[in-house]
BAGUTI-601693 format. One record per residue: residue in one letter; residue number from 0; z, x, y of N, C-alpha, C in turn. Coordinates in pm, 1 decimal, padded with zeros to 6 digits. Each point is the difference from the previous one (the first is absolute). Layout:
! residues N
> A / NUM / Z / X / Y / Z / X / Y / Z / X / Y
...
END
This chain:
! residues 85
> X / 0 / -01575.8 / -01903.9 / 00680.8 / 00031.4 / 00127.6 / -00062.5 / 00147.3 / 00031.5 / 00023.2
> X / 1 / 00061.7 / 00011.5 / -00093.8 / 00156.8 / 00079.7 / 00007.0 / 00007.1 / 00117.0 / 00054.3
> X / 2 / 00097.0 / 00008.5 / 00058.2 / 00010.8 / 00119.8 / 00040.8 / 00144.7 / 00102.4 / -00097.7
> X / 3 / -00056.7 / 00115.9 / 00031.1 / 00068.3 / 00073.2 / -00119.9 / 00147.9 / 00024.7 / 00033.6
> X / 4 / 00061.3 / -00019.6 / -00054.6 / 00183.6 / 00080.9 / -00002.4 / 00006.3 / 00158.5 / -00056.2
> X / 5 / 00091.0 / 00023.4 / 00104.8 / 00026.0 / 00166.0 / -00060.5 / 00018.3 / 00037.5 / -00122.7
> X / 6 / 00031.7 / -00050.1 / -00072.5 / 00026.9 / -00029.7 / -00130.4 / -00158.9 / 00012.4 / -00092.5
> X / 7 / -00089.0 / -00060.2 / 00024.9 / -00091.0 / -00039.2 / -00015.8 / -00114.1 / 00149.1 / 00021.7
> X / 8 / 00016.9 / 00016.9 / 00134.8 / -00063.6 / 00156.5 / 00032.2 / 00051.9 / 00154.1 / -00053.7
> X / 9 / 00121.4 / -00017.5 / -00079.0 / 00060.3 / 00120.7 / -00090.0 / -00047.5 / -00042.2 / -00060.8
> X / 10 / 00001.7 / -00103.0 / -00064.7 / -00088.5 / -00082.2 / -00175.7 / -00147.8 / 00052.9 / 00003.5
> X / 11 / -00090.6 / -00024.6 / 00121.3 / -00094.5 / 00010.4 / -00040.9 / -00002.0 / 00203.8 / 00037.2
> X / 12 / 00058.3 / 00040.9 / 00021.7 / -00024.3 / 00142.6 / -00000.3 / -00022.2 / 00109.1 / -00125.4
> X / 13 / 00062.2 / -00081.7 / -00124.3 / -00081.3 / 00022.2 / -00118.7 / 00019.3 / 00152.8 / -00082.5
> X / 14 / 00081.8 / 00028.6 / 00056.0 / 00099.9 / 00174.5 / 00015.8 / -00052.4 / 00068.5 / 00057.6
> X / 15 / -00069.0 / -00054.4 / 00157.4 / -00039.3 / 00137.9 / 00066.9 / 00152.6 / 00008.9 / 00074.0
> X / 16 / -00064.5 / 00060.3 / 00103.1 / 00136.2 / 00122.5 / 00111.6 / 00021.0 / -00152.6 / 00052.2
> X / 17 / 00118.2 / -00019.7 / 00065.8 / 00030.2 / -00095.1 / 00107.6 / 00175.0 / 00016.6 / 00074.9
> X / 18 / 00015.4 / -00021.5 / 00089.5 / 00129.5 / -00020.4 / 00081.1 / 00041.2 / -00109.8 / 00048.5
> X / 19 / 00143.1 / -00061.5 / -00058.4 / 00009.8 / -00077.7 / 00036.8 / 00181.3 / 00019.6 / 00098.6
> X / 20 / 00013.1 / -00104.9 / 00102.0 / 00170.1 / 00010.4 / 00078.8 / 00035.4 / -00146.9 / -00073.3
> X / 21 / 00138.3 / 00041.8 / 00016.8 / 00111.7 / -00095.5 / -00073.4 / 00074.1 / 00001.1 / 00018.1
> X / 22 / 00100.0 / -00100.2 / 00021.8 / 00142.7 / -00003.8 / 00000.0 / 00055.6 / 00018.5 / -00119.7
> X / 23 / 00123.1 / 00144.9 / -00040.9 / 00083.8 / -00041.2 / -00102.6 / 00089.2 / -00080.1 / -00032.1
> X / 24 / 00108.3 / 00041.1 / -00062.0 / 00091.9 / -00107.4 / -00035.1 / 00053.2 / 00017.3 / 00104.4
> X / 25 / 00059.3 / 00104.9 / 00076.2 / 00119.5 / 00073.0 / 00064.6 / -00056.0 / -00044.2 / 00103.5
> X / 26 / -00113.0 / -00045.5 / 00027.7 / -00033.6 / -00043.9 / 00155.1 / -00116.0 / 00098.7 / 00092.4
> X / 27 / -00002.2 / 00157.6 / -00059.7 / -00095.6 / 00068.9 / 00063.2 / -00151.5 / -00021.0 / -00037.2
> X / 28 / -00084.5 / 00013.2 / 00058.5 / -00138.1 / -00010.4 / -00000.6 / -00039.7 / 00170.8 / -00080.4
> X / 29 / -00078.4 / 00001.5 / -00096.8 / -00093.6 / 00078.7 / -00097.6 / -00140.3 / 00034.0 / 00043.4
> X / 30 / -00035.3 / 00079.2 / 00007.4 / -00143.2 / -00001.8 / -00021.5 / -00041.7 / 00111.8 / -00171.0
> X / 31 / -00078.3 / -00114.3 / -00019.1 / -00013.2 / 00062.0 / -00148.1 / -00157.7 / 00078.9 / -00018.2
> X / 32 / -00005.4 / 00104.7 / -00028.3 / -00148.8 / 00044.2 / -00056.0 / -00017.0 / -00052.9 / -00188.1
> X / 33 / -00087.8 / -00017.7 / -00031.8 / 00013.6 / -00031.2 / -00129.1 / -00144.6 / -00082.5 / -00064.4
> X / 34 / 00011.2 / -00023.1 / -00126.1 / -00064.7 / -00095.4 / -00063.7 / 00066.7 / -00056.6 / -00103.7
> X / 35 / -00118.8 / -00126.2 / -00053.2 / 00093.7 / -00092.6 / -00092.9 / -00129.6 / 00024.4 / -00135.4
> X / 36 / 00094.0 / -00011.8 / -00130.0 / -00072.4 / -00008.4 / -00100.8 / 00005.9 / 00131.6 / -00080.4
> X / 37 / 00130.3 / 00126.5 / 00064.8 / 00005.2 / 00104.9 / -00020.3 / 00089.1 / 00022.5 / -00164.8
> X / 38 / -00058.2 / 00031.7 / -00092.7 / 00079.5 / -00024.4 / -00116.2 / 00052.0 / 00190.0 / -00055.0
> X / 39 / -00092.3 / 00073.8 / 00003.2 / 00019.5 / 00123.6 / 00004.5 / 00106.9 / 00049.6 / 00005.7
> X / 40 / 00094.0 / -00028.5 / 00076.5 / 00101.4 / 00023.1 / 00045.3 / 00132.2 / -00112.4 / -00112.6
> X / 41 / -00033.5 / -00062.4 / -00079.5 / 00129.5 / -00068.9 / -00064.7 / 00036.4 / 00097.0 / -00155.4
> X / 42 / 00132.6 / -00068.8 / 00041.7 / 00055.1 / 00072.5 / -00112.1 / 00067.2 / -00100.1 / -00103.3
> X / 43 / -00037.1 / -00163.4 / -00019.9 / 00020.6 / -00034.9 / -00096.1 / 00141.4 / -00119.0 / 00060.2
> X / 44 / 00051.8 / -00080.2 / -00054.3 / 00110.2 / -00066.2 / -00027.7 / -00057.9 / -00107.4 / 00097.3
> X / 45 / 00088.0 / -00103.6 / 00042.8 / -00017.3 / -00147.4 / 00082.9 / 00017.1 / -00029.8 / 00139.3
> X / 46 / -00085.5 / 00000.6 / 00064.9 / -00017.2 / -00020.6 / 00163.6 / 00109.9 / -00094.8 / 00016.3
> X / 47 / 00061.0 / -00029.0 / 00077.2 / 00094.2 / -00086.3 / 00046.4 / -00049.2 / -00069.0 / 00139.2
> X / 48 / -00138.0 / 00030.0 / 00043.2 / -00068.3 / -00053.2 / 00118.5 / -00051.2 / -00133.2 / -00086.3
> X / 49 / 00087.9 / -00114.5 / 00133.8 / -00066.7 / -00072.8 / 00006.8 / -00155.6 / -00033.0 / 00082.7
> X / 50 / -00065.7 / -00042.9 / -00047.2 / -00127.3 / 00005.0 / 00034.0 / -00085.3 / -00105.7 / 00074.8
> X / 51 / 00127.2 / -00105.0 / -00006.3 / -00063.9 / -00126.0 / 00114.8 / 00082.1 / 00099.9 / 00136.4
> X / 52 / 00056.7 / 00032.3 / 00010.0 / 00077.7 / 00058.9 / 00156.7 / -00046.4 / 00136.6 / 00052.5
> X / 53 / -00039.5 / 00081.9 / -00141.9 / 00020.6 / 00145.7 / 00060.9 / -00166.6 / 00053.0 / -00089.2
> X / 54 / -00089.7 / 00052.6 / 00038.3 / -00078.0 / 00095.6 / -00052.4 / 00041.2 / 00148.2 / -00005.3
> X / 55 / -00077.1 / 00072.0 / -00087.0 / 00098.3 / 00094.6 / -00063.9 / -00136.0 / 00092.3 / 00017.9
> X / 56 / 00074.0 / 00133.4 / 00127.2 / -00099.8 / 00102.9 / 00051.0 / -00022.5 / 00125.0 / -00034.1
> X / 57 / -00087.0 / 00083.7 / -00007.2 / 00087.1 / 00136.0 / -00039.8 / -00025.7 / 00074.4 / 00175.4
> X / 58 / 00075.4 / 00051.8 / -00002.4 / 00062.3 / 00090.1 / 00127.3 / -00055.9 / 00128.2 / -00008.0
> X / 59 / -00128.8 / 00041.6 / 00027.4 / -00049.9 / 00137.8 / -00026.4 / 00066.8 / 00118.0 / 00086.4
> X / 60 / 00062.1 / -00055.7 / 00070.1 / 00083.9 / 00073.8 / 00125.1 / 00090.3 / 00065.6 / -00095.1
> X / 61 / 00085.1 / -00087.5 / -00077.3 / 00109.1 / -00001.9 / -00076.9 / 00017.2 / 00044.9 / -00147.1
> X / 62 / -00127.4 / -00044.2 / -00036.4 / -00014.7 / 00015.6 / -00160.4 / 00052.1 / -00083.6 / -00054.6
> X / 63 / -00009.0 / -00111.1 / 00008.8 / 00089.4 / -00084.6 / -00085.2 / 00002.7 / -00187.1 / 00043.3
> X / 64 / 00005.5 / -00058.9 / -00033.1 / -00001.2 / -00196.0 / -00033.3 / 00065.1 / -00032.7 / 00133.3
> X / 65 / -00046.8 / -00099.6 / 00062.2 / 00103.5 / -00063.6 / 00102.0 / -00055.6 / -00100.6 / 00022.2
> X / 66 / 00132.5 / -00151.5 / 00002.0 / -00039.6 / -00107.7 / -00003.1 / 00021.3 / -00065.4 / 00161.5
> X / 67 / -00113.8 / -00062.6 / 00008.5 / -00042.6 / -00042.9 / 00152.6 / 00021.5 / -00164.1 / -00016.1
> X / 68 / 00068.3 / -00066.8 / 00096.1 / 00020.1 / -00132.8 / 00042.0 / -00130.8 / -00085.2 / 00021.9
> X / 69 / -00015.8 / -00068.7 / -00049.7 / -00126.9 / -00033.0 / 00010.8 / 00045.9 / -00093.5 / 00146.4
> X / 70 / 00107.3 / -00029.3 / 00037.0 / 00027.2 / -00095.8 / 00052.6 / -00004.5 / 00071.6 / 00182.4
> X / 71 / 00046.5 / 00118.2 / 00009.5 / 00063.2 / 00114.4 / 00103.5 / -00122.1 / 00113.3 / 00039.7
> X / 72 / -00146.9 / -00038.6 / -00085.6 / -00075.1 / 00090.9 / 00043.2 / -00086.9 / -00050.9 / 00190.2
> X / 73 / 00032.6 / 00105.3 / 00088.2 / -00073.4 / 00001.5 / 00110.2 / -00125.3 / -00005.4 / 00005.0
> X / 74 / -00082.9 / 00150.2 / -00039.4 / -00093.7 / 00045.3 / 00015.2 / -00022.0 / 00105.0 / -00102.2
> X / 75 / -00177.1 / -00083.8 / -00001.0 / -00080.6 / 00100.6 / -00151.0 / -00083.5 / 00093.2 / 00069.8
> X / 76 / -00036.5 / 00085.5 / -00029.2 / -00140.5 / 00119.5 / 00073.1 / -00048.8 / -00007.9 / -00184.0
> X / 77 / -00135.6 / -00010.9 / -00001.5 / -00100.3 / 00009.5 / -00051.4 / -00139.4 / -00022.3 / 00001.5
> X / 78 / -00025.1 / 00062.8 / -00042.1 / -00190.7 / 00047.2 / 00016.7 / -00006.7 / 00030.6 / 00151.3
> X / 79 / 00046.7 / 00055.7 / 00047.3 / -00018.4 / 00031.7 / 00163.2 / 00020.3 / -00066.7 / 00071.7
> X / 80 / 00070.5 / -00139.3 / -00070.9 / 00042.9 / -00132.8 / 00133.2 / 00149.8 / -00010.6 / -00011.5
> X / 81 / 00030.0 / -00088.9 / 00074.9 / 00193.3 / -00047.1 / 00052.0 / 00007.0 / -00036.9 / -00060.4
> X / 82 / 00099.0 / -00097.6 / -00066.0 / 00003.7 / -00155.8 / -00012.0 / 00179.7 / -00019.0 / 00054.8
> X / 83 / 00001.4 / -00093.9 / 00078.3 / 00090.0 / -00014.9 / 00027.0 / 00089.0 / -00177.0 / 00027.4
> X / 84 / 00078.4 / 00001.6 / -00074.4 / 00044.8 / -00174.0 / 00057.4 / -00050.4 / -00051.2 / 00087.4
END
């Protein structure tokens, strides 16, 4: 049995609630509240996220899109568990 990548456990979260930590570009660590799959919120024209590197979140904290490293993520919290590297 494989075992899952963080990557993998936002994927299967399916647009419920989830938090994930990350390193940005600049070097500081994030913690994000959010879900994925949030369309409600667009206003039209061409994502510029690439999508092999970065998944693309919405920030309910924030109101608004933010793209996460797929590469720089620490730690997921969902369904009431950790997940952590």
């Amino acid at each position: 049995m494989r075992k899952l990548s963080l990557v993998d456990v936002i994927m299967s979260s399916k647009g419920k609630f989830f938090s994930v930590l990350f390193v940005k570009k600049n070097g500081e660590e994030r913690l994000l509240n959010g879900r994925i799959g949030v369309v409600g919120k667009l206003k039209g024209g061409k994502s510029s996220v690439n999508y092999d590197k970065f998944l693309s979140v919405y920030d309910v904290q924030i109101g608004g899109y933010r793209s996460v490293n797929k590469e720089t993520i620490k730690e997921v919290k969902f369904g009431g568990k950790v997940y952590k590297l």
